[in-house]
N, C-alpha and C positions, 0 to 999 in steps of 0.2 A: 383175527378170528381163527379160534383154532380149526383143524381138520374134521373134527369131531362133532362141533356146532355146523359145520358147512352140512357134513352127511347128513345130522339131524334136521338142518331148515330144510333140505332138498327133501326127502323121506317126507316132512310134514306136508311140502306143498305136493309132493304127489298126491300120497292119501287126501288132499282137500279138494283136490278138482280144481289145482288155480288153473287159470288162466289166463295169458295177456293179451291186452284190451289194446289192438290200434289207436281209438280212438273213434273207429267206425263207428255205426249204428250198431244197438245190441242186435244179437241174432236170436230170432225165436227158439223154443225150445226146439228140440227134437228129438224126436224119440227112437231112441238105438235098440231096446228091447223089445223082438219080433212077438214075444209073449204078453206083454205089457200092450204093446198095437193092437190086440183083438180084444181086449178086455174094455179100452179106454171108452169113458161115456158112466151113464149111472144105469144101472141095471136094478129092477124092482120086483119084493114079493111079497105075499103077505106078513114077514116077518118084519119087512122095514126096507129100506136104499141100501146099494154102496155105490160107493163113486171112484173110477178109476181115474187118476190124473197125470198128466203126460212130464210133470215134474216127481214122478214116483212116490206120489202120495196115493193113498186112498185112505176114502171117508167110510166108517163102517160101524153101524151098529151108535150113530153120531156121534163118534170119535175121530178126530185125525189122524192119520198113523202112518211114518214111511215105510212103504214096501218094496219087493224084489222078486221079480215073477220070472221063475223058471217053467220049463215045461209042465206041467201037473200041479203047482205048487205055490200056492200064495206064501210068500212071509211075510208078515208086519211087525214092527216093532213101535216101542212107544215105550218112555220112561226107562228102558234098558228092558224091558219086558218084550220078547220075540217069543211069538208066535206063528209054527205052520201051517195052512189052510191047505190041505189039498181040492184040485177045484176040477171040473171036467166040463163038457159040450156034449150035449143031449137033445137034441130036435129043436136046435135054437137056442136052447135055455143053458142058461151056466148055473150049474150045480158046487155048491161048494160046502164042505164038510168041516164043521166048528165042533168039537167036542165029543165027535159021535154022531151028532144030528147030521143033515142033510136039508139044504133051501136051495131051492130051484128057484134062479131069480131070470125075469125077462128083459132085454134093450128097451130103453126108456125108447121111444123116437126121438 
């Protein structure tokens, strides 16, 4: 194998998130993003759900889409199509801004 494929396998298994498996028992997820922890659960307005999921998914507007949650800042993507959401915490309620609009959505219990 040349040098070249070697770099490339290694390079591709970084970017995939391999991983090696003992053989243990799988390990639950976990969630590394302290942005993503406060969001996680489905939150509800008159607009419709979204749903934040601890595998960096959310459901939104009933579409599935992977996301990446920085401080202020929803991104989804879906079909190569990324999109921003800026989002904020206001008296409990998360506010998140699609297009210009603004939905104030509430924690499901």
């Amino acid at each position: 194998m040349s040098v070249f494929r070697v770099i490339l396998l290694l390079a591709a298994l970084g970017v995939s998130g391999f991983a090696v498996n003992s053989g243990a028992e799988t390990q639950p997820v976990t969630v590394l993003n302290k942005h993503l922890e406060k969001l996680l659960g489905t939150w509800t307005s008159a607009e419709g759900e979204v749903t934040f999921n601890a595998d960096s998914t959310i459901v939104y507007k009933g579409q599935k889409h992977f996301c990446a949650i920085a401080q202020g800042t929803i991104q989804i993507s879906r079909h190569r199509v990324t999109r921003m959401l800026p989002y904020r915490f206001l008296k409990g309620e998360l506010l998140i801004t699609d297009g210009g609009s603004v939905t104030a959505y509430r924690r499901v219990p």
